[in-house]
C-alpha angles and dihedrals in degrees: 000000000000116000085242091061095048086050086050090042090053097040091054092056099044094049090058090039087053098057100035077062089039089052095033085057094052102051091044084055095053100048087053100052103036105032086228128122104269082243088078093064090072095044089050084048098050087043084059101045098051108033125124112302109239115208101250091059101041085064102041091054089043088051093051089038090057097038092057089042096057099033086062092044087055089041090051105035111032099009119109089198088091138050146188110334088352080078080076102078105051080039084055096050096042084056092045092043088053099043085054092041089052086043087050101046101036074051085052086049107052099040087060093043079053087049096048092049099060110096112236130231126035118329108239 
């Protein structure tokens, strides 16, 4: 075996070794602090992620979205910063910035179409 292979070898598993501890950590400092199964971190964290879009954040992350999107577009396509297959990179983050940008707003969009849809005074 190459002395490259063993260093990739070795990166590899401390890298996994690295983030078993990283995770192991976590959940033993939120048991500790909250008293809760470490399996309840997950679920808080999927509660935050998806819940209801307000206003204020829809269009802050639509601004940043939008701002990378077209920065990488001016870095790919008239920028002289980058050349040849370095065009790649800023290519690689406007898509990823549009297809974020689509995912965010079709979200926007169906959350208000949820909204429009609830009838409004008492049920009888």
């Amino acid at each position: 075996m190459s002395y490259e292979t063993k260093i990739l070898i070795l990166i590899f598993t401390g890298a996994v070794l690295l983030a078993a501890i990283f995770l192991y950590i976590q959940d033993l400092l939120y048991v500790r602090v909250t008293g809760r199964p470490a399996s309840e971190r997950v679920r808080e964290w999927k509660a935050r992620r998806y819940r209801p879009l307000t206003r204020p954040r829809y269009i802050a992350s639509s601004l940043f979205l939008a701002l990378v999107t077209l920065l990488s577009a001016y870095l790919a396509g008239w920028s002289e910063d980058y050349k040849g297959w370095s065009r790649l990179y800023p290519l690689a983050r406007m898509i990823t910035g549009a297809f974020l940008l689509y995912y965010l707003r079709k979200r926007w969009r169906k959350q208000q179409s949820d909204l429009g849809d609830q009838l409004s005074g008492e049920a009888r």
